[in-house]
N, C-alpha and C positions, 0 to 999 in steps of 0.2 A: 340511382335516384338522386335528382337536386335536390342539395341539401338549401333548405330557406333561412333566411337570419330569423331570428327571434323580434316578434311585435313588443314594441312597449305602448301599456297599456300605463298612462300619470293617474287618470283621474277615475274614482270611483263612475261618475258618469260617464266618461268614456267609452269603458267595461260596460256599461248599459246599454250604447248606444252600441255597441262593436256585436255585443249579442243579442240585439232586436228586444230588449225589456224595455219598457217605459220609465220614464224618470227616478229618479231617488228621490225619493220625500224627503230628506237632507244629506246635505253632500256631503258630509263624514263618514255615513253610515248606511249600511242597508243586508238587509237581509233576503238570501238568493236560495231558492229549491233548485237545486243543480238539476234535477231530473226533466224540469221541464224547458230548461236549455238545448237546443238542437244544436250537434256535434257540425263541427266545421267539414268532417268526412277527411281531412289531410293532416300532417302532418304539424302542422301549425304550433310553434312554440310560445310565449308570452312573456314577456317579464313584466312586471307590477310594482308599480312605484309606492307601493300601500299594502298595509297590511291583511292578512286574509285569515278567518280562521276555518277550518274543514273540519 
């Protein structure tokens, strides 16, 4: 299996934009329901310029 490099992901809107959510009502922050994100189906890694909490 190829292995992929890792996406970076800078900006909280990015991350928005990369999983098909509509904007962040302000750009520091934002609150995400993981469950209704549809999975990429691969192997897909990320790294994040920002911090996240789960």
């Amino acid at each position: 299996m190829k292995r992929l490099s890792p996406q970076r992901i800078k900006t909280i809107s990015e991350f928005h934009h990369l999983r098909y959510l509509p904007p962040p009502e302000h750009p520091l922050i934002s609150v995400i329901d993981y469950s209704l994100i549809p999975s990429y189906g691969d192997n897909t890694t990320f790294i994040q310029d920002f911090y996240s909490i789960s």
